[in-house]
N, C-alpha and C positions, 0 to 999 in steps of 0.2 A: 206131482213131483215134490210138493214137501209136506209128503207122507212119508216119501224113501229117503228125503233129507232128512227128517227129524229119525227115519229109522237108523238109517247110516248116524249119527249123530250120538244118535245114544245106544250102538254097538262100540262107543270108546269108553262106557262106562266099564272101571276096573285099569280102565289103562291111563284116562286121565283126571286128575282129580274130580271126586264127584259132585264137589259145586257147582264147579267150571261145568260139568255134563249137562248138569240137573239145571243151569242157568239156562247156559245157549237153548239145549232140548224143550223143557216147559216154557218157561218164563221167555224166551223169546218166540222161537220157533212156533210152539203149539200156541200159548195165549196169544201174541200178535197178528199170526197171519193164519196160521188150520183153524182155530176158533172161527175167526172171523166168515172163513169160510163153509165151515159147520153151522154157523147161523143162517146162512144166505140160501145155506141146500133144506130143500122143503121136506118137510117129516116122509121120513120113509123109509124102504130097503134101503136106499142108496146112502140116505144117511146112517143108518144103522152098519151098512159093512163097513164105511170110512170110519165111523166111532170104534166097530171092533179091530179095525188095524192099528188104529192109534194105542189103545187098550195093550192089543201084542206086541207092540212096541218098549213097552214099558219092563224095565229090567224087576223080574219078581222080589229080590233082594232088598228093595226101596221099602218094600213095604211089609218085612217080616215084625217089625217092631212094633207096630203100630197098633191101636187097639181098634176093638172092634166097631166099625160105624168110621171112623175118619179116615182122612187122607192126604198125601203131604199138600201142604198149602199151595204151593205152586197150579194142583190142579183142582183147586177150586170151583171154578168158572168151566170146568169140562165139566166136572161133575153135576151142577147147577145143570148144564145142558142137557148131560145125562136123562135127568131128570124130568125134564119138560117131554 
């Protein structure tokens, strides 16, 4: 359920400021509580499809500017998980 929250969430990017999006969306939603449940689920498919819904969740537009190798600070700590 707040897989479709944060998706629902950040389907208002464009409509409402993208602070306001990119706050509630990352920085609360996904770092406080999906993180934390991305940490608890044990390496695997199951983790890997919730990682890729999070991933499609993510409005492509955030990250035209960006250079190559980084990403907005907000998803830090997905990323780091990414990783592991």
């Amino acid at each position: 359920s707040l897989l479709q929250l944060l998706s629902n969430v950040l389907l208002w990017d464009g409509i409402v400021q993208e602070d306001m999006v990119r706050d509630l969306g990352l920085s609360k939603l996904l770092n406080r509580y999906l993180l934390l449940n991305l940490l608890n689920t044990p390496p695997g498919l199951d983790n890997i499809e919730k990682c890729n819904k999070v991933v499609a969740c993510l409005p492509e537009r955030w990250f035209q500017d960006l250079k190559s190798g980084s990403t907005l600070p907000e998803l830090l700590n997905f990323c780091q998980h990414l990783l592991r």
